[in-house]
LOKE-565557 format. One record per atom (N, C-alpha, C): residue number from 1; x, y, z. Coordinates in steps of 0.02 Angstrom, whole numbers, padded with zeros to 5 digits. Atoms other than C-alpha are relative to their C-alpha. Layout:
N
k	x	y	z
NUM	X	Y	Z
...
***
This chain:
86
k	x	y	z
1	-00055	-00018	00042
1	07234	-07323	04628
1	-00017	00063	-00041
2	00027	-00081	00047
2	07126	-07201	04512
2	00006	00047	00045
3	-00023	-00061	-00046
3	07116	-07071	04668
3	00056	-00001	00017
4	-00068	-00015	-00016
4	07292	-07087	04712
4	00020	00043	-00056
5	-00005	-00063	00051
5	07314	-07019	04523
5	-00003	00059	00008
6	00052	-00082	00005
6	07194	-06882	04537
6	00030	00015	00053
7	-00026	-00049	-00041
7	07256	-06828	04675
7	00063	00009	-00002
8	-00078	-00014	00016
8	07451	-06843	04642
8	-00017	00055	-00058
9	-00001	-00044	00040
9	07383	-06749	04478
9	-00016	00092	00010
10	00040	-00077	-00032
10	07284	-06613	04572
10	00051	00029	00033
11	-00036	-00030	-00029
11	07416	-06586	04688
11	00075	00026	-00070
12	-00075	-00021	00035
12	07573	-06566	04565
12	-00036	00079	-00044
13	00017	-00064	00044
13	07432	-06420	04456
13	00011	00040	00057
14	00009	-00056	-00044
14	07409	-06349	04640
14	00079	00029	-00003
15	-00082	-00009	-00006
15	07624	-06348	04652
15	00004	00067	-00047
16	-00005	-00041	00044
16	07617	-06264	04476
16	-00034	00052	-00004
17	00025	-00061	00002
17	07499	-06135	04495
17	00025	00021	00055
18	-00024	-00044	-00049
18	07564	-06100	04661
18	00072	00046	-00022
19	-00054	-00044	00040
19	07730	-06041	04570
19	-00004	00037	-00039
20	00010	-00035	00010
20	07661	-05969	04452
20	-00025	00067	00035
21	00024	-00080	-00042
21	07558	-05845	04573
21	00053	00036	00058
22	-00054	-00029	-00033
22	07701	-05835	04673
22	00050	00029	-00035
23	-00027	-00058	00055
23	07803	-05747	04511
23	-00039	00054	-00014
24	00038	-00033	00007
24	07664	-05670	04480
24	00004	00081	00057
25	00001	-00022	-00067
25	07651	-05589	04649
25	00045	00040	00009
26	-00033	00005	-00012
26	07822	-05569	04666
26	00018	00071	-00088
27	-00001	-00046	00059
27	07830	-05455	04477
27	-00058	00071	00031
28	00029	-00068	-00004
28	07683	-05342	04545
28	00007	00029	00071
29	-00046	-00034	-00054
29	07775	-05318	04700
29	00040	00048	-00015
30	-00054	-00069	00009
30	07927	-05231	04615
30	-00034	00048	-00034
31	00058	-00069	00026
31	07785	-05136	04503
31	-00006	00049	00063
32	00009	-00064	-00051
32	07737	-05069	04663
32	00042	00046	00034
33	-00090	-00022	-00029
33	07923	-05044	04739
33	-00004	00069	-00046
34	-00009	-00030	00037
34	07952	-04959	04584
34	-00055	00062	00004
35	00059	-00064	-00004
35	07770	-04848	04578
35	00015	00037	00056
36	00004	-00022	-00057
36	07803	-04816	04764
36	00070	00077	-00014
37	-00068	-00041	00026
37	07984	-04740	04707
37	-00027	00051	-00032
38	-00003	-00039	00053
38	07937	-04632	04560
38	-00069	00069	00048
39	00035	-00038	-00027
39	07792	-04556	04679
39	00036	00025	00037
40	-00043	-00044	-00049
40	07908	-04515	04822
40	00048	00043	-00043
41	-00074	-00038	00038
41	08026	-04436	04685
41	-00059	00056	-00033
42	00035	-00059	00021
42	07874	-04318	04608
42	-00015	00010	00058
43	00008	-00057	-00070
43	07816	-04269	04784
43	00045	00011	00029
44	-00057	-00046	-00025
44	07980	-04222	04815
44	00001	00059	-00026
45	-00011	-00051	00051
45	07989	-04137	04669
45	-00058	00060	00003
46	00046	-00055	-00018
46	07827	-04051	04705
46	00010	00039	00050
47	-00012	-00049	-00080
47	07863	-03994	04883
47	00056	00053	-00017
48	-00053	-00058	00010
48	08035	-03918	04830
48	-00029	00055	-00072
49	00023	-00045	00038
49	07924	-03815	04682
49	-00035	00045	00040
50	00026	-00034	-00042
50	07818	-03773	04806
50	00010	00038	00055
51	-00034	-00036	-00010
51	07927	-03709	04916
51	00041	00059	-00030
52	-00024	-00072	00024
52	08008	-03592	04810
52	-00043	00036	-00031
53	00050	-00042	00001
53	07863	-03545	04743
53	-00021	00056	00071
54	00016	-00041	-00027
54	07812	-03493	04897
54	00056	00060	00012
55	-00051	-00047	-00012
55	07999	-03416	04926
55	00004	00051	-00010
56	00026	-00055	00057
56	07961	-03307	04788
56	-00044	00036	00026
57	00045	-00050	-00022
57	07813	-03245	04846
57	00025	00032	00057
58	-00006	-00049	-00071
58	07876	-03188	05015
58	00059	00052	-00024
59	-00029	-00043	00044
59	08018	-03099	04903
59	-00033	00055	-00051
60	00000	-00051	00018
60	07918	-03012	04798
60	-00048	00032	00056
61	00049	-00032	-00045
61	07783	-02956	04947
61	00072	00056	00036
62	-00071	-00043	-00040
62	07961	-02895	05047
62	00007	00065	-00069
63	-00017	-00070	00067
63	08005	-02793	04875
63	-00066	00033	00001
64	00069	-00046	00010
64	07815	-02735	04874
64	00022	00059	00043
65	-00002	-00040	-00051
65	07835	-02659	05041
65	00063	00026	00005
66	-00037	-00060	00001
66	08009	-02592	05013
66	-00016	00060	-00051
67	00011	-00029	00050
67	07945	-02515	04847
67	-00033	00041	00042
68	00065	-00027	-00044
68	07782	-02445	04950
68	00053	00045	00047
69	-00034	-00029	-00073
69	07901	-02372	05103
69	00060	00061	-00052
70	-00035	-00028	00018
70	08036	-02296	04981
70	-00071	00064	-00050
71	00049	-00071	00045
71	07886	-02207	04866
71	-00033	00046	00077
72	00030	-00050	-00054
72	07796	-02157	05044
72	00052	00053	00036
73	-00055	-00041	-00018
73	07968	-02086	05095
73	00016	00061	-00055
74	-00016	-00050	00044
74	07998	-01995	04927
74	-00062	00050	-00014
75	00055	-00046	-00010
75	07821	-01918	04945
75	-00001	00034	00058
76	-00017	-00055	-00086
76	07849	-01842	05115
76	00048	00052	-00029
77	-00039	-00043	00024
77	08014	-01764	05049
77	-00023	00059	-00036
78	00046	-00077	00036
78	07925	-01681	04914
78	-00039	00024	00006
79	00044	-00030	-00010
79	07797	-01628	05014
79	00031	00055	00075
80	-00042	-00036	-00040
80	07930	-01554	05144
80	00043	00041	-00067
81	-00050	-00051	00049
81	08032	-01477	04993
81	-00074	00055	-00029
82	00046	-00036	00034
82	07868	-01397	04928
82	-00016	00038	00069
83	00009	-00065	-00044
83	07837	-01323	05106
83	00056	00024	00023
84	-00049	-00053	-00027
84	07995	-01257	05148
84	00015	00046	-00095
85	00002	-00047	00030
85	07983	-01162	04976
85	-00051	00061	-00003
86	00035	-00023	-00036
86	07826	-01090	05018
86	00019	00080	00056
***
C-alpha cells in the first residue's frame, strides 16, 4: 500500500513538472521565434545599407571618371587653342 503511494505521488510530481517544462519550453520557443524575427529584420536592414552603400560608391567612381575625362578633354583643348595661336 505504502509503494502504491509513493509511486501515485512520484508520478502525479513527474505529471507536474512535466507541464511545467513543457510551458517552459514552449515560452523559450517564442523567445526564439521572436529573436529569429528581429535578426532576419536587421540583416535585412543591413544588406539594403549595404547595398546602397555600395550604390553610392559605383556613383561616385562613375562621377570620378566623368570628372577625370571632362578635365582630360578641357586640357587637350587648351593645349590645341595654345597651338593654333602659336
Amino acid at each position: 500500500m505504502q509503494d502504491r503511494k509513493s509511486y501515485e505521488h512520484m508520478l502525479t510530481r513527474i505529471k507536474k513538472d512535466q507541464v511545467s517544462l513543457e510551458s517552459k519550453a514552449n515560452k523559450m520557443n517564442r523567445k526564439l521565434v521572436t529573436s529569429n524575427n528581429h535578426l532576419e529584420e536587421e540583416n535585412k536592414r543591413l544588406r539594403t545599407l549595404n547595398e546602397a552603400r555600395y550604390q553610392s560608391k559605383l556613383q561616385l567612381d562613375s562621377l570620378k571618371k566623368s570628372a577625370d575625362l571632362a578635365k582630360r578633354k578641357k586640357d587637350e583643348r587648351i593645349v590645341r587653342l595654345e597651338r593654333s595661336v602659336r
